[in-house]
C-alpha positions as CSV (number, residue, x, y, z in Angstrom):
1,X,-21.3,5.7,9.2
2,X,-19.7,8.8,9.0
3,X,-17.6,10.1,5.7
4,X,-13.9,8.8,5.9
5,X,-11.5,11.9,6.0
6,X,-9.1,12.3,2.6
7,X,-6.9,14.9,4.5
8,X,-3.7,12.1,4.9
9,X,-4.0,11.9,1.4
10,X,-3.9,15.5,0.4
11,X,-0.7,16.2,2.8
12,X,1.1,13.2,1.2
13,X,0.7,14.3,-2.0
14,X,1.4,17.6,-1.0
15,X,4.8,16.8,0.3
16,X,5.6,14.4,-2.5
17,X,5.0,17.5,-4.9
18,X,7.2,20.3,-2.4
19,X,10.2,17.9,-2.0
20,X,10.4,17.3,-5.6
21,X,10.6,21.2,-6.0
22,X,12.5,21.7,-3.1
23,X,14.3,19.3,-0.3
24,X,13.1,17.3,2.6
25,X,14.7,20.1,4.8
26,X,13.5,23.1,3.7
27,X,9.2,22.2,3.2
28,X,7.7,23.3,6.4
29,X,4.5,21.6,7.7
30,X,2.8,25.0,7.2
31,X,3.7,25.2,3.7
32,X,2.9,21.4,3.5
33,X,-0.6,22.6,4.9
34,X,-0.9,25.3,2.7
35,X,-0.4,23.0,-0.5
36,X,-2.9,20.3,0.8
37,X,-5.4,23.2,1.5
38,X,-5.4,21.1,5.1
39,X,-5.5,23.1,8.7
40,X,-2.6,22.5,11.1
41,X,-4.6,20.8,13.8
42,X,-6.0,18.6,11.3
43,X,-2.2,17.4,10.1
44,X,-1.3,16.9,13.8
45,X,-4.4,15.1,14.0
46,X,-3.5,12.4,11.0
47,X,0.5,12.8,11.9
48,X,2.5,13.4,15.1
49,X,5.2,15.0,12.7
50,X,6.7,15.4,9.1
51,X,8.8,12.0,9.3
52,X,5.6,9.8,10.1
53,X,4.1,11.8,7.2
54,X,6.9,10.8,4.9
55,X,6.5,7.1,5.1
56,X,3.0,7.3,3.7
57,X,3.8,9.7,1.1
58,X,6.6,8.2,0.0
59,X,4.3,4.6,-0.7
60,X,2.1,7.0,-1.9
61,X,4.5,8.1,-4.1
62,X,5.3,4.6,-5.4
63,X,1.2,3.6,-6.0
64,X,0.7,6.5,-8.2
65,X,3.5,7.3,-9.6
66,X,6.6,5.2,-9.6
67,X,4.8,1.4,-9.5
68,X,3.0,2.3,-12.5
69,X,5.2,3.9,-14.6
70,X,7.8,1.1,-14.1
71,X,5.1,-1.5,-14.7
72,X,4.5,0.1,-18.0
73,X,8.1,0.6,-19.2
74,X,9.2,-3.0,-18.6
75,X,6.0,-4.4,-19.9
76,X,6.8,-8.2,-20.0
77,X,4.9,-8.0,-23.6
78,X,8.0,-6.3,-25.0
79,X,11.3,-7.6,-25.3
80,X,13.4,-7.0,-22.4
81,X,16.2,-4.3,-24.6
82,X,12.8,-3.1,-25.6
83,X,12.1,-2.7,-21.9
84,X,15.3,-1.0,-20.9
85,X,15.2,1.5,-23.5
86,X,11.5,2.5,-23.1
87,X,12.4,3.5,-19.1
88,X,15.2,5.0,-20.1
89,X,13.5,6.9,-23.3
90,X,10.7,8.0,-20.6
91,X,13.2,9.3,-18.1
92,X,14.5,11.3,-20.6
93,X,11.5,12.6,-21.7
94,X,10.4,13.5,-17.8
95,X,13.6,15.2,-17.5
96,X,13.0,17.4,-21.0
97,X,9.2,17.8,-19.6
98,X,10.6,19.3,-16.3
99,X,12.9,22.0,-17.4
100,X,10.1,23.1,-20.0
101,X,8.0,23.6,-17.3
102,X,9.9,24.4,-14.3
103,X,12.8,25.8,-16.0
104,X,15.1,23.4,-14.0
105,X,15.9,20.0,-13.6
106,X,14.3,18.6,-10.1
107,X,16.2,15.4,-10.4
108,X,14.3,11.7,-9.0
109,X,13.1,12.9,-5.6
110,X,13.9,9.7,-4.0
111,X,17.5,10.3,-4.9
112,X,17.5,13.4,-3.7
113,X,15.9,12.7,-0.3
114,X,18.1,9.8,0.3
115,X,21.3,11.6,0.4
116,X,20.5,14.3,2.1
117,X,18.7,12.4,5.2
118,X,20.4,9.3,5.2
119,X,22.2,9.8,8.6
120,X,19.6,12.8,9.5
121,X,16.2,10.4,9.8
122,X,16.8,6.9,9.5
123,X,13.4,5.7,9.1
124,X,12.7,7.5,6.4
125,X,16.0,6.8,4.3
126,X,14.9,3.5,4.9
127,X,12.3,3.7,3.2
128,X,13.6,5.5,0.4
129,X,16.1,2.6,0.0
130,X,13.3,0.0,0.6
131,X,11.4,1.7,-2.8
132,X,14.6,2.1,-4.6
133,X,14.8,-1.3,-4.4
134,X,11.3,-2.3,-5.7
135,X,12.0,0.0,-8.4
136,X,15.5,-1.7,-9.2
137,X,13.6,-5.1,-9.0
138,X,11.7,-4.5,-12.4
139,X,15.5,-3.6,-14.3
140,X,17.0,-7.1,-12.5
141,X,13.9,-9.2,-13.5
142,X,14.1,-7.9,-16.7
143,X,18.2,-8.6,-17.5
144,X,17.5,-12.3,-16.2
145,X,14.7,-12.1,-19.0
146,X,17.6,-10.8,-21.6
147,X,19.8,-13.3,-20.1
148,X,17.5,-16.4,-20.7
149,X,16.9,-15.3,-24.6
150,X,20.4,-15.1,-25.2
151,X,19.6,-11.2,-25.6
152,X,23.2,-10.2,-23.0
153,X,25.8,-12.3,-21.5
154,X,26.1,-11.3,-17.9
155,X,26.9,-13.2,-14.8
156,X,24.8,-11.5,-12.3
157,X,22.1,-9.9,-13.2
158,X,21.6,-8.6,-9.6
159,X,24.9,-6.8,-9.6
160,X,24.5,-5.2,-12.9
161,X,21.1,-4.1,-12.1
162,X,22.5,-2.0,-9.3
163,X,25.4,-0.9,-11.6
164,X,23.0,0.2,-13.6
165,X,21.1,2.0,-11.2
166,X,24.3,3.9,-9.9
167,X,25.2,5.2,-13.4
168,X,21.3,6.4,-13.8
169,X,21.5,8.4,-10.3
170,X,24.6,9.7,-11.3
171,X,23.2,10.8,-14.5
172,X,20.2,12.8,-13.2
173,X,22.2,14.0,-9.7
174,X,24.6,15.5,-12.3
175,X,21.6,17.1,-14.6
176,X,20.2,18.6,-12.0
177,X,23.4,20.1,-10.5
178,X,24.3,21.9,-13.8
179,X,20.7,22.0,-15.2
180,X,21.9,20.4,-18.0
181,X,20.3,18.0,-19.9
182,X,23.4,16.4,-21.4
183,X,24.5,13.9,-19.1
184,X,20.8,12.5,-18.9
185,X,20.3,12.6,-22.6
186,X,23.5,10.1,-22.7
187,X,22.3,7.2,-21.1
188,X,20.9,4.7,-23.5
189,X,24.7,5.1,-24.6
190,X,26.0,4.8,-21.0
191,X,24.2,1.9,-20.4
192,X,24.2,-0.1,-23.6
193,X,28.1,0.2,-23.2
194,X,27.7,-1.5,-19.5
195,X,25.6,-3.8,-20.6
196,X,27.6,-4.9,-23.7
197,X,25.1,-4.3,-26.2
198,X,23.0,-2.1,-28.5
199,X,19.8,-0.9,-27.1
200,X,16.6,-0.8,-29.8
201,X,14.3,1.3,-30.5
202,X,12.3,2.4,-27.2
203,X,8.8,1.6,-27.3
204,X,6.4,4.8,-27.1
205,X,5.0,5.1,-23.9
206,X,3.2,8.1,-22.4
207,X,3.7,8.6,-18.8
């Protein structure tokens, strides 16, 4: 049996790691290529073009990166404000590790793809909405969890979860526009004030 080929592997985390950096526009399929150390005939070969490469990359993106750090931050073995301040301590911390290295804030990718292709490719925006969601998910199961201990009073934990969510988005678009890491840095106090509470101490967590 011959050896299975890795190449669709190396261009999705290729273009995960460009459009991060960059936008969904401007990364080429050459310098897609280029990063993945993969020919041209062998990307046309795995993908008829960069949209049908996207859809992989971005579940790719959400096995090895987003899935598990998520799963880590709302840890059902911690409390659930334990939870909520742990993924939003890590954020922060992403953010801080970011503009170390990079110099600049590169913002959530997902966000950043989303609005700038929502009415450009379709597919793929809907699948950047589709993870969104599963990444929301873990923030709404854990509220109901709050909810149930007495922890916050809230009527709809599935509302407030995408409240939450907007204020976050807003939080990093707005970092990353001013490469500033102010408006991130503020959102344990953002959202404890939404949520009508105090958040604890975050629990260390190394992502």
């Amino acid at each position: 049996m011959g050896r299975t080929s890795n190449t669709p592997e190396k261009l999705q985390a290729a273009l995960c790691d460009l459009m991060w950096q960059q936008s969904y526009g401007s990364v080429t399929i050459d310098a897609i290529c280029e990063r993945a150390g993969v020919k041209k005939g062998s990307f046309y070969h795995a993908y008829p073009d960069k949209a049908a490469l996207s859809l992989d990359a971005f579940e790719y993106f959400w096995e090895t990166h987003s899935r598990p750090w998520l799963a880590a931050a709302f840890s059902p073995t911690e409390p659930p404000l334990v939870r909520i301040a742990t993924w939003l301590a890590t954020g922060i911390h992403k953010s801080k590790e970011c503009q170390s290295i990079h110099g600049e804030l590169h913002g959530c990718p997902l966000f950043n793809i989303g609005s700038e292709i929502s009415t450009l490719e379709p597919a793929v925006a809907e699948k950047v909405t589709e993870i969104l969601r599963r990444s929301r998910s873990f923030l709404t199961s854990t509220l109901r969890d709050a909810i149930a201990e007495n922890n916050l009073d809230l009527d709809d934990p599935e509302e407030i979860s995408r409240d939450v969510f907007t204020l976050v988005q807003g939080a990093i678009t707005q970092g990353r526009i001013t490469n500033k890491l102010a408006p991130i840095e503020r959102l344990p106090i953002s959202v404890a004030r939404l949520l009508g509470t105090t958040l604890p101490s975050a629990h260390s967590l190394t992502v």
